[in-house]
MOPAC internal coordinates of N, CA, C and O (Angstrom, degrees):
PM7 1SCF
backbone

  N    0.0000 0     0.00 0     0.00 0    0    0    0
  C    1.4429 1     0.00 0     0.00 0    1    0    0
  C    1.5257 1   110.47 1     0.00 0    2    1    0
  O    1.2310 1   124.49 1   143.44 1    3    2    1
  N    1.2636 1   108.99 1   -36.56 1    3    2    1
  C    1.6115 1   124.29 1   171.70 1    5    3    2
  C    1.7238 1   123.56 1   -36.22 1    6    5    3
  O    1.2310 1   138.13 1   132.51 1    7    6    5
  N    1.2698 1    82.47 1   -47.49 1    7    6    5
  C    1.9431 1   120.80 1  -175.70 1    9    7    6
  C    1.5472 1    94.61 1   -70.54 1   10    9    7
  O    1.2310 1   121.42 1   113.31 1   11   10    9
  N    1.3184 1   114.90 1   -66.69 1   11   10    9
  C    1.5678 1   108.48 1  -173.80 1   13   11   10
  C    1.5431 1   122.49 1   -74.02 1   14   13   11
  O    1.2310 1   120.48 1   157.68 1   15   14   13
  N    1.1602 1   116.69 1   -22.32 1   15   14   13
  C    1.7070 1   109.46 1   160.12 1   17   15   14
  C    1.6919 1   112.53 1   -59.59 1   18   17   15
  O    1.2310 1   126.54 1   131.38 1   19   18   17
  N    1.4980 1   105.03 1   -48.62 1   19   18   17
  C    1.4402 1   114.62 1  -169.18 1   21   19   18
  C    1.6299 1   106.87 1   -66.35 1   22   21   19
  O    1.2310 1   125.23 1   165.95 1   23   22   21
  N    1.2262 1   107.56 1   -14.05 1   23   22   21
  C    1.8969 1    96.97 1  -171.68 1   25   23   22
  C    1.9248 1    92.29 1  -102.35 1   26   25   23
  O    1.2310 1   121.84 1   152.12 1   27   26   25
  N    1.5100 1   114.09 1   -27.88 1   27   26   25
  C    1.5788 1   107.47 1   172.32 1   29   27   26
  C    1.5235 1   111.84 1   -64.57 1   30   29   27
  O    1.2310 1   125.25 1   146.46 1   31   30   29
  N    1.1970 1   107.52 1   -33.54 1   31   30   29
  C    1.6060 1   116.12 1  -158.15 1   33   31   30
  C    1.8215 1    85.21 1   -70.83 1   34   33   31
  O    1.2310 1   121.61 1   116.51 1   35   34   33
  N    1.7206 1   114.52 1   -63.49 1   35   34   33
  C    1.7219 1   103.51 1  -179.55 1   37   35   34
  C    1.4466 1   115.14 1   -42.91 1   38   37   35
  O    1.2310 1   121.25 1   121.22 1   39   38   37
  N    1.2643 1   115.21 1   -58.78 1   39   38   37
  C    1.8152 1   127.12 1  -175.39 1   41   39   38
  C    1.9958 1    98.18 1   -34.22 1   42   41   39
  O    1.2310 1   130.10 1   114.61 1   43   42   41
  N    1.4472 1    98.13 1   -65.39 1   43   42   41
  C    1.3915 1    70.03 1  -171.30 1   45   43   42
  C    1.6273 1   120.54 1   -89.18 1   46   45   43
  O    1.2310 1   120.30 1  -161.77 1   47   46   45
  N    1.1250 1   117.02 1    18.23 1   47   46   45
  C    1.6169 1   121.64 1  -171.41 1   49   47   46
  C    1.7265 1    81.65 1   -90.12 1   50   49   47
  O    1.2310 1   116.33 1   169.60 1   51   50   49
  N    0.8163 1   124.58 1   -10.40 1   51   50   49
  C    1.7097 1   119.84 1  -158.76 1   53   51   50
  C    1.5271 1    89.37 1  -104.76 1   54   53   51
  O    1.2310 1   110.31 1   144.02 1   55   54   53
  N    1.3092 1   135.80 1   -35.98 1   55   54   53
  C    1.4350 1   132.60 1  -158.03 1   57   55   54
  C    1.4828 1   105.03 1   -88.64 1   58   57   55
  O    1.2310 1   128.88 1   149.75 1   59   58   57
  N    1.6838 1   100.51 1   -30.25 1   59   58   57
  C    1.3125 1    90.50 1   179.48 1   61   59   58
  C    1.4380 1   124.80 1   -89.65 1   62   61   59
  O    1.2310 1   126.55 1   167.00 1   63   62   61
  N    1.5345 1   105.01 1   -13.00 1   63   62   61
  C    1.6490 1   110.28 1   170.15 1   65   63   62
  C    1.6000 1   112.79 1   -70.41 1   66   65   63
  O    1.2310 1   119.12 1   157.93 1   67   66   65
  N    1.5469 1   119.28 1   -22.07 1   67   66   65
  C    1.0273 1   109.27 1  -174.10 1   69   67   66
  C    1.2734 1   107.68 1  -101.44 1   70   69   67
  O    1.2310 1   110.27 1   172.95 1   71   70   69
  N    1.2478 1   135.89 1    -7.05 1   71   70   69
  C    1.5540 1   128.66 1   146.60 1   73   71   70
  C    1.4870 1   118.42 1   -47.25 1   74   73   71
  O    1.2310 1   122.88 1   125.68 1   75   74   73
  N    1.8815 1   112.08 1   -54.32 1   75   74   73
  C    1.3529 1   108.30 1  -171.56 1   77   75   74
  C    1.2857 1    83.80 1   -53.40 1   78   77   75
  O    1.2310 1   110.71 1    95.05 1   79   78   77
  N    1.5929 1   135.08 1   -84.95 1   79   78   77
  C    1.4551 1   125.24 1  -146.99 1   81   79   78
  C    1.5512 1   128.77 1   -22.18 1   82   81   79
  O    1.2310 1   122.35 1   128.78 1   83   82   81
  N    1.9448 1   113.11 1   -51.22 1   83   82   81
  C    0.9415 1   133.54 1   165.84 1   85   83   82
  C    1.4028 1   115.04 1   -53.50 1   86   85   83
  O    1.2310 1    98.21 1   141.02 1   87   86   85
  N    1.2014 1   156.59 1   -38.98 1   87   86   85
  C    1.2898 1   161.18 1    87.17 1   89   87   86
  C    1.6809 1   116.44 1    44.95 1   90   89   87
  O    1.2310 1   134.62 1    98.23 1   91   90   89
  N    1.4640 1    89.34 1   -81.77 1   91   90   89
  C    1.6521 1   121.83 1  -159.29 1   93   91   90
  C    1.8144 1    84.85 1   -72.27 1   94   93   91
  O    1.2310 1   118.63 1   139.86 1   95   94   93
  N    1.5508 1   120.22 1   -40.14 1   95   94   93
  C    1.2696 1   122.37 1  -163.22 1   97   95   94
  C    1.8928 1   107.38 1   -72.00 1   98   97   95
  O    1.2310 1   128.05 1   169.69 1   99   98   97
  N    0.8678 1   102.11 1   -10.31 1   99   98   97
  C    1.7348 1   106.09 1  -173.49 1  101   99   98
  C    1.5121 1   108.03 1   -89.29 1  102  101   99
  O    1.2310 1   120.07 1   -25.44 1  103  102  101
  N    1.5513 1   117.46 1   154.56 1  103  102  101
  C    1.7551 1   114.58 1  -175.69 1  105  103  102
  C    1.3789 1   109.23 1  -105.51 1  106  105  103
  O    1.2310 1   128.00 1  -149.62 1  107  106  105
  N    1.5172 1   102.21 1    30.38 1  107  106  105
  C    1.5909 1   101.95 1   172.25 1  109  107  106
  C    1.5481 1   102.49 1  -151.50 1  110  109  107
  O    1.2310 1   132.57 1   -26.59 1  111  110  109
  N    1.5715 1    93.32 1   153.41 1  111  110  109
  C    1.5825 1    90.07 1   179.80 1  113  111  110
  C    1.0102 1   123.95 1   -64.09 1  114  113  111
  O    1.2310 1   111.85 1   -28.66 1  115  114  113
  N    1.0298 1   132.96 1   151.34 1  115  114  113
  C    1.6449 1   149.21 1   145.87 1  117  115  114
  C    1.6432 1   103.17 1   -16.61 1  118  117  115
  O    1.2310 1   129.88 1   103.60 1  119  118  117
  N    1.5744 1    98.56 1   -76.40 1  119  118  117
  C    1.9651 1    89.18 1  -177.69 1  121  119  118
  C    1.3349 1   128.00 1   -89.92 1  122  121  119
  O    1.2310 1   136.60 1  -158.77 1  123  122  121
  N    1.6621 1    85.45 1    21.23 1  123  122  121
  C    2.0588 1    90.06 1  -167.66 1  125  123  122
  C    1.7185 1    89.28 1   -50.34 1  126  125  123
  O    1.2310 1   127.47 1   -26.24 1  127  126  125
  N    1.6534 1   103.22 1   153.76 1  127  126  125
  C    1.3487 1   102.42 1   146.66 1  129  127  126
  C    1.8623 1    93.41 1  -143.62 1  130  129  127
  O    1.2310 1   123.60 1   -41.38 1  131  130  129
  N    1.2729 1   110.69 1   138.62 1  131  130  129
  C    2.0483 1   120.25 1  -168.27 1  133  131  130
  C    1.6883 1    78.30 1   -73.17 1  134  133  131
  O    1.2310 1   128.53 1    -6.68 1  135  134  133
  N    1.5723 1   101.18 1   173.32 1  135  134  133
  C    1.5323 1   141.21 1  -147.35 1  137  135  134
  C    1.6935 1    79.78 1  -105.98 1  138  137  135
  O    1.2310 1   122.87 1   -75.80 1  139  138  137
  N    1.8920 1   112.11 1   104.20 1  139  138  137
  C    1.7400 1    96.59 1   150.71 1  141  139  138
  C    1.3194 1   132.80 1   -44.54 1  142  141  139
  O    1.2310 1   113.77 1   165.72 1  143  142  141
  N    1.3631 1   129.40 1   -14.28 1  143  142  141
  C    0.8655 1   146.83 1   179.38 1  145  143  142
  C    1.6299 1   108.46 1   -57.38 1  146  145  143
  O    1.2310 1   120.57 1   135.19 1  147  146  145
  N    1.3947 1   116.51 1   -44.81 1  147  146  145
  C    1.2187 1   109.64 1  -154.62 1  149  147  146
  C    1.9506 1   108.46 1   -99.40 1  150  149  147
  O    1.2310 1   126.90 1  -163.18 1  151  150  149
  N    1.8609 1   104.34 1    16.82 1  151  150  149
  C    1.2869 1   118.15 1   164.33 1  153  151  150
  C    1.2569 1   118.60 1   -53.17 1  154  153  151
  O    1.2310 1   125.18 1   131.38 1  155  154  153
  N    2.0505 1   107.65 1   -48.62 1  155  154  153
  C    0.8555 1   123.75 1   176.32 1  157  155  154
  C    1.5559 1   139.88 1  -130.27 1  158  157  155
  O    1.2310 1   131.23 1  -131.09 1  159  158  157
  N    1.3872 1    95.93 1    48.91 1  159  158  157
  C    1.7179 1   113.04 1   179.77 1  161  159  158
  C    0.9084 1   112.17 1   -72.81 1  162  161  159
  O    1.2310 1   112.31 1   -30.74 1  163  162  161
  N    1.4760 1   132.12 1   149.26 1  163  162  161
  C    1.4960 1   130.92 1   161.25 1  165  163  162
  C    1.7092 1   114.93 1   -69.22 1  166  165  163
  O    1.2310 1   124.26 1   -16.83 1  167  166  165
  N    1.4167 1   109.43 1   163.17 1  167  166  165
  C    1.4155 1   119.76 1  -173.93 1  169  167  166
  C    2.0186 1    99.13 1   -46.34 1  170  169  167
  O    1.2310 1   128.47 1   123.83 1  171  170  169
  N    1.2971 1   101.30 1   -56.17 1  171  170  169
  C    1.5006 1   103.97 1  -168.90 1  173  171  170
  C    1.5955 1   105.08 1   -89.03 1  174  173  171
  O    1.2310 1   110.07 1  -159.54 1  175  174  173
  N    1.5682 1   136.24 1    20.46 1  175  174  173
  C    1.1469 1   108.14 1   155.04 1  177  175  174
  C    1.9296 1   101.93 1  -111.12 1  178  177  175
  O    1.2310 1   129.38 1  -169.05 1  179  178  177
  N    1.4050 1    99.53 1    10.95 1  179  178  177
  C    1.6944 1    95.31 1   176.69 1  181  179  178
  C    1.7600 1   102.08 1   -85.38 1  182  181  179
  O    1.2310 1   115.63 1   145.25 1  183  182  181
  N    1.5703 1   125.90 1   -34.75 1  183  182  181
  C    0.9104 1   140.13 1   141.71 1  185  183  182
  C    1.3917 1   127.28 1   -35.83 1  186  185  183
  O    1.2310 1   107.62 1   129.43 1  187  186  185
  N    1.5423 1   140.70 1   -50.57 1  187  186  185
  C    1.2918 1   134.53 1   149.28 1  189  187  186
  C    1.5161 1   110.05 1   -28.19 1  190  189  187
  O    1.2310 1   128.07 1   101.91 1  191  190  189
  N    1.8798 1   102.06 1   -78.09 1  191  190  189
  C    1.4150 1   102.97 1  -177.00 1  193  191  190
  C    1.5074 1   128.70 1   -57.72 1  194  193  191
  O    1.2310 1   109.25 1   169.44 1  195  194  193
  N    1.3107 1   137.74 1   -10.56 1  195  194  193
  C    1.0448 1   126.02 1   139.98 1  197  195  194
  C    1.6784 1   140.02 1   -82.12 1  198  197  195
  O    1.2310 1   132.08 1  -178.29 1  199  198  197
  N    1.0888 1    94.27 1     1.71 1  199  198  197
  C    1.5192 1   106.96 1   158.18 1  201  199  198
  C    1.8542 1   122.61 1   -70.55 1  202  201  199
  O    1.2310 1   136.08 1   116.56 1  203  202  201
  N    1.6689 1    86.47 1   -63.44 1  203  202  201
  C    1.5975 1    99.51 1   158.38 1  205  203  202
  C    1.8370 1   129.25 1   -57.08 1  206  205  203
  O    1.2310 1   120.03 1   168.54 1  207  206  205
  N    0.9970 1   117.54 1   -11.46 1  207  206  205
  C    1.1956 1   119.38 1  -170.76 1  209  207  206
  C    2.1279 1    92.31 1  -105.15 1  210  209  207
  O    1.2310 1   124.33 1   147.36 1  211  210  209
  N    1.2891 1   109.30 1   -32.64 1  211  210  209
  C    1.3618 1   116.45 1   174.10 1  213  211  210
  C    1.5830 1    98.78 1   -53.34 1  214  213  211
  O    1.2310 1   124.23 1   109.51 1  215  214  213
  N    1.4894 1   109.49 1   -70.49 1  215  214  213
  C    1.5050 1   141.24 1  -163.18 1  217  215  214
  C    2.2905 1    90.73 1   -41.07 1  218  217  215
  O    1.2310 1   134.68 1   121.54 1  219  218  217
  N    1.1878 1    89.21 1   -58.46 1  219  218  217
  C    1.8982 1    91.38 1  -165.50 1  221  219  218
  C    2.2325 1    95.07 1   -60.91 1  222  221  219
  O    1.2310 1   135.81 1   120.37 1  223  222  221
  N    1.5041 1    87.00 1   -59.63 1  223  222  221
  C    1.7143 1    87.35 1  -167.80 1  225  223  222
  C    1.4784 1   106.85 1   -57.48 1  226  225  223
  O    1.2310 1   103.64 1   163.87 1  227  226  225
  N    1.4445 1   147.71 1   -16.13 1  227  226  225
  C    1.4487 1   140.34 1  -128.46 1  229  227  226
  C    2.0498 1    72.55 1  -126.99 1  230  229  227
  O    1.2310 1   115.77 1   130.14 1  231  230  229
  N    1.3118 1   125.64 1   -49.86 1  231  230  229
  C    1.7285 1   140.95 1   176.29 1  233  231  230
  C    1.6889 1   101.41 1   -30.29 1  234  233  231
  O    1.2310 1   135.59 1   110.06 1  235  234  233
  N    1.3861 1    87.43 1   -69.94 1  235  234  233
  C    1.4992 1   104.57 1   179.88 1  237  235  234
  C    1.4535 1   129.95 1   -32.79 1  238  237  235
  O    1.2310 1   132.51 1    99.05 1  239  238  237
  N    1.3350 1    93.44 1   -80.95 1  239  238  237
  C    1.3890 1   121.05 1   158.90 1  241  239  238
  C    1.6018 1   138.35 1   -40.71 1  242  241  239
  O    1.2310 1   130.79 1   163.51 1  243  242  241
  N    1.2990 1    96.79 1   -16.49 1  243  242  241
  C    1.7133 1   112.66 1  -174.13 1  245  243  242
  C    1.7429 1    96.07 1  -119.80 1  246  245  243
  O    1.2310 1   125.02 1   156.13 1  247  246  245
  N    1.4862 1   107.96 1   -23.87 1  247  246  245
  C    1.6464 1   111.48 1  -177.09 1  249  247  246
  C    1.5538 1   105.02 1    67.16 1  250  249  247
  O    1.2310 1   129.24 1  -149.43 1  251  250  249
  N    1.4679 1    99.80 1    30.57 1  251  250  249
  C    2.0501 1    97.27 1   172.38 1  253  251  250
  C    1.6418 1   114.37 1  -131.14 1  254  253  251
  O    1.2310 1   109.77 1   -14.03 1  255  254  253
  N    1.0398 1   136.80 1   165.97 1  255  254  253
  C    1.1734 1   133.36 1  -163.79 1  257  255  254
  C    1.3395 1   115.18 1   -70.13 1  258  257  255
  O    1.2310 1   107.12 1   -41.67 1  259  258  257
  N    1.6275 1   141.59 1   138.33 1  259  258  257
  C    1.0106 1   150.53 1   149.96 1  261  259  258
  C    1.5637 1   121.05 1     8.07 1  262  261  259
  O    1.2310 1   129.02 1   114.00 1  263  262  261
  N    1.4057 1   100.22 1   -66.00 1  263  262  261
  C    2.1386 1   120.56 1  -176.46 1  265  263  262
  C    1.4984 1    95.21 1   -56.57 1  266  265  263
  O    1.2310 1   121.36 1   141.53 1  267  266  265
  N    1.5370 1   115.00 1   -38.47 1  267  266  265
  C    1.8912 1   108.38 1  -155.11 1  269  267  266
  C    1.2776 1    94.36 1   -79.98 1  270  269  267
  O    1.2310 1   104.94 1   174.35 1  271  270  269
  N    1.4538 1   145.45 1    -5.65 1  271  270  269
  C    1.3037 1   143.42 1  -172.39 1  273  271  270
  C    1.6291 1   110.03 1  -113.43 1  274  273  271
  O    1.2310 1   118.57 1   155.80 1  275  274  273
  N    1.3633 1   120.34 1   -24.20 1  275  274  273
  C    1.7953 1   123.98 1  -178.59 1  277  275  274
  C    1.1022 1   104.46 1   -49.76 1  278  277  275
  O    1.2310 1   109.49 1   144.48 1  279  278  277
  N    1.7128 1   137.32 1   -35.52 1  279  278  277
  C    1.5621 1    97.82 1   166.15 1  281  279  278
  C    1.0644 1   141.71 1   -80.51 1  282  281  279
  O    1.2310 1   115.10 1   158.35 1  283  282  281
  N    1.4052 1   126.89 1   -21.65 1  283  282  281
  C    1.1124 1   144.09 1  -144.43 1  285  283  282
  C    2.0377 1    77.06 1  -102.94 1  286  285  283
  O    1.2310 1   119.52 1   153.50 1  287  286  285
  N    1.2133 1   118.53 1   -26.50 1  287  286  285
  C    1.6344 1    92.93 1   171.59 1  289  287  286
  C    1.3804 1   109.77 1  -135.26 1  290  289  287
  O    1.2310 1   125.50 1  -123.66 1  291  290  289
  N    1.4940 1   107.04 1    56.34 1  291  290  289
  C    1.1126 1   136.59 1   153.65 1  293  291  290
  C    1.9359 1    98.17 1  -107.42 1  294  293  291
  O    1.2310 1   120.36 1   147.80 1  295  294  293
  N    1.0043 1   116.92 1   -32.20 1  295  294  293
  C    1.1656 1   121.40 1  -169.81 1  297  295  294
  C    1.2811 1   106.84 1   -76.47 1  298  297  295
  O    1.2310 1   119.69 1   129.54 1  299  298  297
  N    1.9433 1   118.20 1   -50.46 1  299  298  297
  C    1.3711 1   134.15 1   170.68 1  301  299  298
  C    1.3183 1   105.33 1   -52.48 1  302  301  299
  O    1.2310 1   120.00 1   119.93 1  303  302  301
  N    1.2927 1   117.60 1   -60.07 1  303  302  301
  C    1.9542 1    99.70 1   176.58 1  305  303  302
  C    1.3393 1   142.95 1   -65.26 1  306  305  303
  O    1.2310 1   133.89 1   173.59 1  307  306  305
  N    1.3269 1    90.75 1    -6.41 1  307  306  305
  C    1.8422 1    90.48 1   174.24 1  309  307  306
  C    1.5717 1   105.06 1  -114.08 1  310  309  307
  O    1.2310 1   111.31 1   167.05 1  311  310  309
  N    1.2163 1   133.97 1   -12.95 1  311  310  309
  C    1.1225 1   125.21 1   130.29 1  313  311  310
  C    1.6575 1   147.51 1   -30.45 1  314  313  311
  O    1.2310 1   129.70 1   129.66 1  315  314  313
  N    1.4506 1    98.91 1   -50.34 1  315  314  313
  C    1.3869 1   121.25 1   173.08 1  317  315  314
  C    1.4125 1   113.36 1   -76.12 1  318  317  315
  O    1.2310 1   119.51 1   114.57 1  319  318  317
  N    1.3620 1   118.54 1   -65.43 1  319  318  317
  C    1.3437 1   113.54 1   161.95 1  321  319  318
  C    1.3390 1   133.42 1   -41.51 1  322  321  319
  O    1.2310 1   116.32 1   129.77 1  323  322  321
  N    1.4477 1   124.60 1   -50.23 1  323  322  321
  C    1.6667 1   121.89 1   144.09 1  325  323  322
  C    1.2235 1   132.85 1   -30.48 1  326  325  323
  O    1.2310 1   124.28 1   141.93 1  327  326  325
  N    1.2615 1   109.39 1   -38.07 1  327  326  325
  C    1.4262 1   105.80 1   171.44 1  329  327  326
  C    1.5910 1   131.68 1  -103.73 1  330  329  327
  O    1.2310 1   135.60 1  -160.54 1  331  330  329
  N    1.2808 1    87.41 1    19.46 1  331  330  329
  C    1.8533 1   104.79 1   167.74 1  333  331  330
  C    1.5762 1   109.49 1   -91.49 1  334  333  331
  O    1.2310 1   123.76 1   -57.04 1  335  334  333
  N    1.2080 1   110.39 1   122.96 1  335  334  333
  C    1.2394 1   114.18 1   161.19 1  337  335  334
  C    1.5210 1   115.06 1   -71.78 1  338  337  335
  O    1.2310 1   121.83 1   -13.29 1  339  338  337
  N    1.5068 1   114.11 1   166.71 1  339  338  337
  C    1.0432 1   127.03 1  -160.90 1  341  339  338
  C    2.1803 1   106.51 1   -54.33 1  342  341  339
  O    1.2310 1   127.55 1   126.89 1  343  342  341
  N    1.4592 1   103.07 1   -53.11 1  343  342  341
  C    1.3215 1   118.20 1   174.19 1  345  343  342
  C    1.6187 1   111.91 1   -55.80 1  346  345  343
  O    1.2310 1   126.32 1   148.44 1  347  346  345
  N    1.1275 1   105.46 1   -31.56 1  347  346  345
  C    2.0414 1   101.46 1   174.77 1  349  347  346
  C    1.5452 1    84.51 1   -62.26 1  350  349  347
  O    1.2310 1   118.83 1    99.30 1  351  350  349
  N    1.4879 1   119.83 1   -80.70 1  351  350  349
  C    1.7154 1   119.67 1  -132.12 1  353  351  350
  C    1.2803 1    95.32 1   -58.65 1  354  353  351
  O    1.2310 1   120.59 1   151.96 1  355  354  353
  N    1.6166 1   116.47 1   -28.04 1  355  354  353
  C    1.8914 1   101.33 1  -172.73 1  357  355  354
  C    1.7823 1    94.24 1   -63.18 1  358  357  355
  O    1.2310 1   113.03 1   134.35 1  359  358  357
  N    1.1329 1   130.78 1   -45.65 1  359  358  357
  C    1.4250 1   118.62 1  -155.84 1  361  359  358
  C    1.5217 1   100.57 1   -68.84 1  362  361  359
  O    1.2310 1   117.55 1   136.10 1  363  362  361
  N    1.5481 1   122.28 1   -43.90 1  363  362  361
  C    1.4712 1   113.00 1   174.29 1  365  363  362
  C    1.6407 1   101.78 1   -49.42 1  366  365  363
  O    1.2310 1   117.79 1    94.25 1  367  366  365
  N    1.4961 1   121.82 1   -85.75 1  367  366  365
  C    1.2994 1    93.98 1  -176.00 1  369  367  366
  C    1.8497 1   142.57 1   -26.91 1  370  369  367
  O    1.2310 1   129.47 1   133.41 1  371  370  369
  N    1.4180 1    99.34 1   -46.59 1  371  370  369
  C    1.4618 1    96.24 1   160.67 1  373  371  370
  C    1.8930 1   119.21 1   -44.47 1  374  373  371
  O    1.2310 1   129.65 1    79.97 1  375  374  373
  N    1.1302 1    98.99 1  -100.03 1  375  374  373
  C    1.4253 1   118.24 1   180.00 1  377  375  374
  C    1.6629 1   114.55 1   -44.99 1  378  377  375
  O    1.2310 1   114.81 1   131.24 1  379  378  377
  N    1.5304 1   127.44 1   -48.76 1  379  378  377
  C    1.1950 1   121.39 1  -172.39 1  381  379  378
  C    1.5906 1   124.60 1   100.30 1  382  381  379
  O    1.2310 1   131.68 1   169.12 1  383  382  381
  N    0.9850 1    95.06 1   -10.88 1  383  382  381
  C    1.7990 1   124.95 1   160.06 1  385  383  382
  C    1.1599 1   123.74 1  -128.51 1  386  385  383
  O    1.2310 1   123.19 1   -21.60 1  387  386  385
  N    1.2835 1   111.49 1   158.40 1  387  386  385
  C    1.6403 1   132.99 1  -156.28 1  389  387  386
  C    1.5723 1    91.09 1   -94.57 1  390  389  387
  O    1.2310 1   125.28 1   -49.71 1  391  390  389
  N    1.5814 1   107.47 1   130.29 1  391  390  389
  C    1.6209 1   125.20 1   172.63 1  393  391  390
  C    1.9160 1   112.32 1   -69.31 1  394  393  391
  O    1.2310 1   133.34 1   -26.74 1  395  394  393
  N    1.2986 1    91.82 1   153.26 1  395  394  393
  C    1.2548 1    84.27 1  -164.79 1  397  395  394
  C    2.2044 1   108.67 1   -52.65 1  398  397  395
  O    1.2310 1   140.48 1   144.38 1  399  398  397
  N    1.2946 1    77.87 1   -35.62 1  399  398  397
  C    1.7798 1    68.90 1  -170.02 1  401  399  398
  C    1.7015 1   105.17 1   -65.38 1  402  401  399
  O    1.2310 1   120.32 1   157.98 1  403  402  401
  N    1.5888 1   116.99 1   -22.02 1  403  402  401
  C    1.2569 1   105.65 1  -177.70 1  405  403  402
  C    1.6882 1   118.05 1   -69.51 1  406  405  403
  O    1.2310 1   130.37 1   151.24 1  407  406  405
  N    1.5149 1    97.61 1   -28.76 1  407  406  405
  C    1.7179 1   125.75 1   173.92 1  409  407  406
  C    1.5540 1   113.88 1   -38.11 1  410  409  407
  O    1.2310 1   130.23 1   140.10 1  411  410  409
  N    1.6046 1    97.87 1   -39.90 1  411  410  409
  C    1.6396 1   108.45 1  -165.18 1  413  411  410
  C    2.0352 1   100.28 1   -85.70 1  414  413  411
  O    1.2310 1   132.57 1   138.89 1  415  414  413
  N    1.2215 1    93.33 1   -41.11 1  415  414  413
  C    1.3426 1    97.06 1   164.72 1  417  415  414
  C    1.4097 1   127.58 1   -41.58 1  418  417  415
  O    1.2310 1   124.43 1   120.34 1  419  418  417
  N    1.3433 1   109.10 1   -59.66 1  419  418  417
  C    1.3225 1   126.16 1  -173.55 1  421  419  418
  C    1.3865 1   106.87 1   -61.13 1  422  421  419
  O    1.2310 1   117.84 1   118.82 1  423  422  421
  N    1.7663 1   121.72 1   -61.18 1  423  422  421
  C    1.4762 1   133.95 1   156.99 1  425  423  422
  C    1.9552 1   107.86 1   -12.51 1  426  425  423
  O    1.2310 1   131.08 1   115.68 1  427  426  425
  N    1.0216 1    96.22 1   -64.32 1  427  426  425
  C    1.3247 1   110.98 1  -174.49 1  429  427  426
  C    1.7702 1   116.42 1   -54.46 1  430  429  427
  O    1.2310 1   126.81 1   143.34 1  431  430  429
  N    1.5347 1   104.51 1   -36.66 1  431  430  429
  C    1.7577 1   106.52 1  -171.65 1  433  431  430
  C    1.8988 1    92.85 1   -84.41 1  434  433  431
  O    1.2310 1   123.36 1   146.14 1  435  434  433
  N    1.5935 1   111.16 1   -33.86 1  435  434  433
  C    1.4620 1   103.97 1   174.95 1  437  435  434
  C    1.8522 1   110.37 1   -43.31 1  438  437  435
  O    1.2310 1   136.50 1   111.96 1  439  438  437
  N    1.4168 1    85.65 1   -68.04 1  439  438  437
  C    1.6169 1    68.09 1  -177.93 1  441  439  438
  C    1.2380 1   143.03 1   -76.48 1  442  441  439
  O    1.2310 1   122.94 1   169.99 1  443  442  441
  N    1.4100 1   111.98 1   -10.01 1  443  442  441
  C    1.5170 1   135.36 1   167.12 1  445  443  442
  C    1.6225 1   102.92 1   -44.91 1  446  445  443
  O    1.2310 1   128.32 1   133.78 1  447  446  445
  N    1.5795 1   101.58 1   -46.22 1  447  446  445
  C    1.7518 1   109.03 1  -167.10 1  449  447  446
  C    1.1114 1   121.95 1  -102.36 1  450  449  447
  O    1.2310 1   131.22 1  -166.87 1  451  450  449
  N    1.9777 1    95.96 1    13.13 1  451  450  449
  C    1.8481 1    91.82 1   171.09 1  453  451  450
  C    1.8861 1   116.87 1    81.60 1  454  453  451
  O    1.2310 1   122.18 1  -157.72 1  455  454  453
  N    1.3288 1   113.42 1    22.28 1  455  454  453
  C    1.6300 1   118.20 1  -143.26 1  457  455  454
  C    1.8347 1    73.36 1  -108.10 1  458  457  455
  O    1.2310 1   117.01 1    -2.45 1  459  458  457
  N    1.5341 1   123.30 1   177.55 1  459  458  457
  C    1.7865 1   139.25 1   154.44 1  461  459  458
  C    1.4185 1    84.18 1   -94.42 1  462  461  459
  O    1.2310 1   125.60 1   -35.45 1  463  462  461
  N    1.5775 1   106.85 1   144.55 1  463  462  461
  C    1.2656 1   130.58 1   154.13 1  465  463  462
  C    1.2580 1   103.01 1   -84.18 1  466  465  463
  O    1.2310 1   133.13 1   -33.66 1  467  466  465
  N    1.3611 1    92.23 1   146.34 1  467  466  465
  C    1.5903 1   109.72 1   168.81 1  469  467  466
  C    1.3404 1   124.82 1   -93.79 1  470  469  467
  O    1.2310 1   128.28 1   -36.51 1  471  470  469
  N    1.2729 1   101.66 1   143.49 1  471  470  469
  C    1.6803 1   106.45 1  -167.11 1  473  471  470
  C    1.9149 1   113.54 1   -73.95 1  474  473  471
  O    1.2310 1   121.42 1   -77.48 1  475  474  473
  N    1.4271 1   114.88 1   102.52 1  475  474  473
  C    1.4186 1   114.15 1   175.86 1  477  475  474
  C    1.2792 1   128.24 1   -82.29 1  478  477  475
  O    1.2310 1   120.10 1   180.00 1  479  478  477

């Protein structure tokens, strides 16, 4: 009986490590849920919000205020957004994150505009 607790007890100690993994392995959270909002944003307020979302992460990262970074990702968002094809921005609106191919895009206006990448 010893034997069969001890091989249930591994079975599921194993199922549940390999969930966290599966979990931990994905580029979105677990409880993300994206902004209804962004079903139906206009071209230039999906552009605002990635400006602003530049503006907070780019703050951080540099340890300087918000204003000292608005151009340089004022520059990153209309860059980035330009270079989304029609099929990227629907998936940002869907999901709320940038697809990987839109990702590489974006990568690309960071450094185009002089911005720190962020560590993924």
């Amino acid at each position: 009986m010893t034997f069969a607790f001890r091989s249930m007890l591994a079975a599921a100690a194993i199922a549940v490590s390999a969930g966290a993994a599966f979990a931990a392995a994905s580029n979105m959270p677990t409880q993300y849920q994206p902004d209804p909002a962004l079903k139906t944003a206009s071209a230039s307020e999906l552009r605002a919000r990635v400006r602003q979302a530049c503006s907070v992460t780019q703050a951080k990262l540099q340890n300087v205020s918000e204003g000292s970074v608005s151009r340089k990702c004022d520059c990153y968002a209309g860059q980035t957004m330009r270079a989304l094809s029609a099929d990227e921005v629907q998936a940002y609106r869907d999901t709320g994150i940038f697809s990987d191919s839109a990702r590489a895009k974006a990568l690309a206006a960071i450094d185009s505009c002089k911005l720190e990448r962020p560590t993924l």
